[in-house]
C-alpha positions as CSV (number, residue, x, y, z in Angstrom):
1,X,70.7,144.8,154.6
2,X,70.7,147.3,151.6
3,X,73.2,145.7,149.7
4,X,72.5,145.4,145.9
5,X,72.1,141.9,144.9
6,X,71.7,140.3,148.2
7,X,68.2,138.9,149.5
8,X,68.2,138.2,153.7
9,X,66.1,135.3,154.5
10,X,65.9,133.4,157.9
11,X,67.6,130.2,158.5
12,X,65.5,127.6,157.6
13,X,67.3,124.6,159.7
14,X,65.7,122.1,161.4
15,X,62.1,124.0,160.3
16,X,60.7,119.8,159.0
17,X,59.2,117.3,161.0
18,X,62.3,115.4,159.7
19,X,65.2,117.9,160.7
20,X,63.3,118.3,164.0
21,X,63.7,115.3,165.2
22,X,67.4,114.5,163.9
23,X,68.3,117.1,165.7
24,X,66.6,116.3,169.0
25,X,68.0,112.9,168.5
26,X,71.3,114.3,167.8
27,X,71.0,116.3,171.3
28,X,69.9,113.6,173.2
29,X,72.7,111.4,172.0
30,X,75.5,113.6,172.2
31,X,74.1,114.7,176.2
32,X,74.3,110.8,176.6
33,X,77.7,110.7,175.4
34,X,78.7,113.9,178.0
35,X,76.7,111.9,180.9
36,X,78.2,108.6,180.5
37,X,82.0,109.1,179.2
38,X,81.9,113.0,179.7
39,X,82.7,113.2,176.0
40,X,81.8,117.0,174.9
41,X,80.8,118.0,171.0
42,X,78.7,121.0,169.7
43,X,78.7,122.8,173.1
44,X,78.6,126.7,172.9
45,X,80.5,127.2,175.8
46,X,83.1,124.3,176.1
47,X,85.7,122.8,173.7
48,X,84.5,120.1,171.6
49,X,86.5,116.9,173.8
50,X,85.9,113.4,172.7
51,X,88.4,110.3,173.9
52,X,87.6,106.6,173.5
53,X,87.6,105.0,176.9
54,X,91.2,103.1,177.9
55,X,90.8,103.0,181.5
56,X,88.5,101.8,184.4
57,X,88.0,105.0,185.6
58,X,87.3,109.0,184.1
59,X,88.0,111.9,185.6
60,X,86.6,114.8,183.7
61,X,88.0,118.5,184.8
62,X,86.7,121.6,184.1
63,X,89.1,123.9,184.9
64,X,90.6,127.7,184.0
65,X,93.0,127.5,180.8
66,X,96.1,128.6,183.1
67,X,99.9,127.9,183.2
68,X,100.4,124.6,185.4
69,X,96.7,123.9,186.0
70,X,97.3,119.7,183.5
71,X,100.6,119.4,186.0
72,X,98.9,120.0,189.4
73,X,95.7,118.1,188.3
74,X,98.0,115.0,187.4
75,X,100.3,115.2,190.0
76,X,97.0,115.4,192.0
77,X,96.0,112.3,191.2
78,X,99.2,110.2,191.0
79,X,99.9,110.8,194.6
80,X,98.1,108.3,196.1
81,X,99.5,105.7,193.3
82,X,96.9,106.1,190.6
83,X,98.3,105.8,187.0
84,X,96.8,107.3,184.4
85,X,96.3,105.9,181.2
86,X,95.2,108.4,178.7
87,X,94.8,112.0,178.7
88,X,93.2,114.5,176.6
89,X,92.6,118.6,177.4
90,X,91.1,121.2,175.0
91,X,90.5,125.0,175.6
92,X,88.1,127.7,174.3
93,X,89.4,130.6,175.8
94,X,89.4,131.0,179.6
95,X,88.0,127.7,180.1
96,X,89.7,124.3,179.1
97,X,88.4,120.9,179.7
98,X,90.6,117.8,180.7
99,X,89.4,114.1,180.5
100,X,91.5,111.6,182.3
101,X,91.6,107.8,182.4
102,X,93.0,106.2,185.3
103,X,93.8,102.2,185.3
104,X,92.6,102.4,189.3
105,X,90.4,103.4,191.1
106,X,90.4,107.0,192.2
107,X,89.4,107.8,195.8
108,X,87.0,110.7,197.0
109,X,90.1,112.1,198.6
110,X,91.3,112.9,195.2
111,X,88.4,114.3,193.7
112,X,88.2,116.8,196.5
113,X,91.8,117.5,196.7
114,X,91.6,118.5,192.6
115,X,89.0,120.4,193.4
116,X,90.7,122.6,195.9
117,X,93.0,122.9,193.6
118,X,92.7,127.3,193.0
119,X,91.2,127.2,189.2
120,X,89.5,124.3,189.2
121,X,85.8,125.0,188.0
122,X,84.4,121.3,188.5
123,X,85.4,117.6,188.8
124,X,83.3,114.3,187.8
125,X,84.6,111.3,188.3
126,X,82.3,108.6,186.5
């Protein structure tokens, strides 16, 4: 570096048998989490998004951070009926990251018709 006073060494992180596997733990739990309740923490590309379940149904909606986009999507899927019960969307940048929890259940129909909407990156319903 050249600076007076200052010594670079590597990051030493997760360099023990011990920190190696916490952290593969870690991993394996939090891709868990994002599989079964599409809950999303330490990602480098999408917005840390955790809710508790309140519903009998997720939707989880990766989508373009956009004026309009959380309006569409839930007047998307109260059309045919379906209320939702919670809601939670966070952005990093561009992209933004919705999680919805519907009381019913929410029809194929629906899935496709939020994913036509023009934006809309991906949809899981789970």
């Amino acid at each position: 570096i050249g600076v007076d006073g200052v010594i670079a060494i590597p990051h030493l992180g997760a360099s023990t048998p011990e920190s190696e596997e916490n952290c593969a733990e870690m991993a394996a739990q939090e891709l868990i989490d994002y599989l079964e309740d599409g809950n999303i923490k330490n990602s480098v590309n999408m917005p840390n998004v955790f809710m508790h379940r309140t519903g009998k149904v997720r939707v989880t909606v990766i989508h373009k951070n956009q004026p309009n986009m959380i309006a569409t999507i839930t007047d998307t899927i109260s059309k045919d009926g379906v209320n939702i019960a919670s809601f939670e969307d966070k952005n990093r940048g561009e992209i933004a990251y919705s999680i919805i929890d519907c009381d019913n259940a929410v029809s194929d129909r629906i899935a496709n018709d939020i994913n036509s909407i023009e934006g809309v990156i991906r949809v899981r319903i789970i």
